[in-house]
N, C-alpha and C positions, 0 to 999 in steps of 0.2 A: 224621717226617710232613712236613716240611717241604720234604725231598728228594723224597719223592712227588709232592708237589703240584707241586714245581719239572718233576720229568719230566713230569707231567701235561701242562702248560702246553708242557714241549717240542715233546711227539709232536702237539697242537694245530697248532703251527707246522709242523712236519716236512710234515704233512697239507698243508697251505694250498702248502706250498715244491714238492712233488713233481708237482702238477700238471704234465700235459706240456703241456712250451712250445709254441706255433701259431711251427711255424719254417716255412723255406723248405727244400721237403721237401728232405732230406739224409739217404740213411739211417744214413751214417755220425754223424750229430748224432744221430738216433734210438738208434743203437745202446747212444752212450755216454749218452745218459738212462736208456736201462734198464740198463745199469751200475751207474750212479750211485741210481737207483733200487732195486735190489736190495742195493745199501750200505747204505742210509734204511732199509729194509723189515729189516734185519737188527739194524739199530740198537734198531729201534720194536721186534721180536720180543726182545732180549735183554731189555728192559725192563722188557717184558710178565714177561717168566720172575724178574725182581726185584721187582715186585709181586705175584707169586703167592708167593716167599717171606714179602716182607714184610708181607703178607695174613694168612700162615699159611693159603694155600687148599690143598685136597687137590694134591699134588704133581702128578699125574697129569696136572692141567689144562697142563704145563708140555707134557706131548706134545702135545696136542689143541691149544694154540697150535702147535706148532713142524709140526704138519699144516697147520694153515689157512694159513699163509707160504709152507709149499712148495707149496699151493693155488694160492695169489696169482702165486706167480714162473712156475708152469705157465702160469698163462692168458696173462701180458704176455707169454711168448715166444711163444704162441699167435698173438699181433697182427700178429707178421710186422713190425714195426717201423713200423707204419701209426699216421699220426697219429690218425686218427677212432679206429678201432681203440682204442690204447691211452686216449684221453679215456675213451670210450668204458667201457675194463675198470677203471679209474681210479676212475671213480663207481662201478661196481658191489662193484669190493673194496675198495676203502678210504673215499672220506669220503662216502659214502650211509651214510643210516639203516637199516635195514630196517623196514620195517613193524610197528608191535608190536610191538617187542623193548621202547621206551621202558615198556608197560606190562608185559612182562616182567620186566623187571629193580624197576623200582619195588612190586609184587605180593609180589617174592622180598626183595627187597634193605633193610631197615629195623630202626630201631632193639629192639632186647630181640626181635629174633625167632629163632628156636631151630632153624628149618627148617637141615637141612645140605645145600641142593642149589644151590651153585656152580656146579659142574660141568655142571648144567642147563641156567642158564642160560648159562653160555658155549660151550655145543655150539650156543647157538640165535642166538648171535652171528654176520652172517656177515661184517660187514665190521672195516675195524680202527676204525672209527670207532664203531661197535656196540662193542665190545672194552673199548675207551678207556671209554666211556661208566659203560661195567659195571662196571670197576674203578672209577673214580671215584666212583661212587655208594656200593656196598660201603664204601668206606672212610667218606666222608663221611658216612655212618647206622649206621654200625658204633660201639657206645657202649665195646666194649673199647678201643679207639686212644685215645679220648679218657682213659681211664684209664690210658696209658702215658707221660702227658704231664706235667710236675713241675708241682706245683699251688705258686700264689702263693697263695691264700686263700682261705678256706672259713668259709662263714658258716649259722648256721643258720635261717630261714626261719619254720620252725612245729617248735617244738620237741615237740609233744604227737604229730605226726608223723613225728621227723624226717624233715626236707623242707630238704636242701642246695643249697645258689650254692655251686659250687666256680668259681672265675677258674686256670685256667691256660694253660701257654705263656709267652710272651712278655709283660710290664709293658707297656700303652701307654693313652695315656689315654684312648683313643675304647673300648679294651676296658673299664678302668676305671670308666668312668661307665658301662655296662649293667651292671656286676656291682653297681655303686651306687645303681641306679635300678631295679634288677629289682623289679619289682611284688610285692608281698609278700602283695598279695589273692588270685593265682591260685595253685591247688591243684597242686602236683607234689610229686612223690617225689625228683627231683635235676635239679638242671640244671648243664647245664656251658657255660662260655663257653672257648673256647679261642682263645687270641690268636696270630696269627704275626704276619710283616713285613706281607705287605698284603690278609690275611684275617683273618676273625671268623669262627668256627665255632659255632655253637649249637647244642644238643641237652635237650631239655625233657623229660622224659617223665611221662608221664600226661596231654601234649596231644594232641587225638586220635592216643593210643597213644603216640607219640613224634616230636614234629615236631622237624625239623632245619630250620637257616638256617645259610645259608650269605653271609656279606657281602664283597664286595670292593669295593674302591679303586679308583677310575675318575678319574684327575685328578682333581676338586674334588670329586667325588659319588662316592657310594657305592653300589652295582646287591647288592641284597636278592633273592635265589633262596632259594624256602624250599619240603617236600615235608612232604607230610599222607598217612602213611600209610594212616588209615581215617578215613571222613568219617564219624564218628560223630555232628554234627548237619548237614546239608544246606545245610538252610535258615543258618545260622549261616556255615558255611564260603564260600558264593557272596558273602557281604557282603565277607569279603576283600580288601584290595587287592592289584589283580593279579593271583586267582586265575582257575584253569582250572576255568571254571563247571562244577557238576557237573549232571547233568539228574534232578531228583526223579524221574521216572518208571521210569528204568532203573536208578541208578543205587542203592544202599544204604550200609550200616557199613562192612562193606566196600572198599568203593571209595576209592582214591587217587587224589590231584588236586597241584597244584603252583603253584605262580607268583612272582612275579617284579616289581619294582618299584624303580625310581631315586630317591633323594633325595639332599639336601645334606649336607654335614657339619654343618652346626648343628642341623639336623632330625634327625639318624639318632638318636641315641638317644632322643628323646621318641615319635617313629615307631614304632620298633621297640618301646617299651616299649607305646604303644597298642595295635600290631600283636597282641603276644601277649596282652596282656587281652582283646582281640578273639576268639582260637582257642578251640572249644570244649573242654572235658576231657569226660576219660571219664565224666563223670559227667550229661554233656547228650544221652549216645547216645538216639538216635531208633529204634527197630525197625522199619522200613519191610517191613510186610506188601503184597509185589506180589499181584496180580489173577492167579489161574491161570488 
């Protein structure tokens, strides 16, 4: 998991590095960019095809990536070796979003859900950045990974339910105090804290449905990205720090939302412990009957 995460954070950079340079037009400097670009692009493609093993995603997605690359190499020689040009084809196949994929992938992609259509959502991927996205998600709200990881400790919560804190990964003490401070009031069926070198992974379930957080290490502070598969109370969920307000009128149980929030190191565990006393369980779902 750790190797994932590490390519993750690669192909991020690879992204940001391939941009083509504003040179003095040369085409021979052009040419060897898209060279050098079609090496990167091969890099980030083999990659992809070793998170689709280490996914366990249907095989097959291996072709449908290794189309979409020789998509990509078609269009930049398309450019003619034209600066605007390849900027240009740059955002459109590699670090643009596409529109609504974000809520495509988060829809498909979350914790104890049973749907088997990967493959869906990666046909509707068009850039590599869409891609990236997708697998990253996957993994991070995927609750079997977190069960391939050697557990330091495991504790029981509510025993008339069994209701487990399991701490694994890595010993460190910022992971250590949330497994030791985990609120013993809120209602779940298991939660996992997973510790690496400079992530915390969480995974709750039974908060609406199954929330995950994700924390990382920012120099001195720590940046909290956390995704709510179904807004099972609304009104509850919007109070959130840093969420991605939902709109009561359109929006229902249903609905996924996310967000995001910076604190210190001193703060993060009493933060984060208020944060999740804060998310509704399943047990606060709202039925929002809309107006036909």
């Amino acid at each position: 998991m750790e190797k994932f995460l590490k390519l993750d954070l690669m192909i991020k950079d690879l992204i940001i590095k391939i941009k083509p340079p504003m040179l003095n037009y040369n085409k021979d400097a052009y040419i060897k960019y898209v060279d050098d670009l079609f090496i990167v692009l091969d890099k980030i493609k083999n990659t992809f095809d070793y998170f689709v093993d280490y996914l366990e995603m249907n095989s097959s997605i291996k072709d449908l990536v290794k189309n979409k690359f020789s998509n990509y190499k078609e269009r930049f020689l398309t450019c003619n070796y034209d600066y605007d040009r390849l900027k240009k084809e740059y955002e459109h196949s590699i670090s643009s979003m596409t529109p609504g994929i974000i809520d495509v992938v988060g829809s498909n992609f979350f914790g104890y859900s049973f749907d088997e259509n990967e493959k869906d959502v990666l046909m509707q991927c068009n850039t590599v950045n869409d891609m990236l996205h997708a697998f990253h998600h996957y993994l991070i709200n995927n609750e079997k990974f977190y069960d391939r990881v050697p557990v330091i400790e495991t504790k029981i919560l509510n025993s008339e339910n069994d209701e487990k804190l399991i701490l694994c990964g890595k010993e460190n003490q910022t992971a250590r105090d949330l497994f030791n401070n985990f609120p013993i009031e809120v209602e779940t069926s298991q939660t996992n804290i997973l510790s690496l070198d400079n992530i915390i992974l969480i995974m709750i379930r039974d908060l609406v449905h199954c929330l995950s957080i994700e924390i990382t290490k920012e120099d001195d502070n720590y940046r909290v990205k956390y995704f709510i598969p179904k807004a099972c109370n609304i009104d509850k969920i919007n109070t959130l720090k840093g969420v991605d307000k939902l709109d009561p009128k359109t929006d229902d149980m249903f609905s996924f939302t996310k967000g995001e929030f910076v604190t210190s190191e001193d703060n993060l565990t009493s933060e984060i412990v208020e944060f999740i006393k804060s998310v509704p369980t399943d047990k606060d779902i709202v039925h929002n009957l809309r107006t036909i």
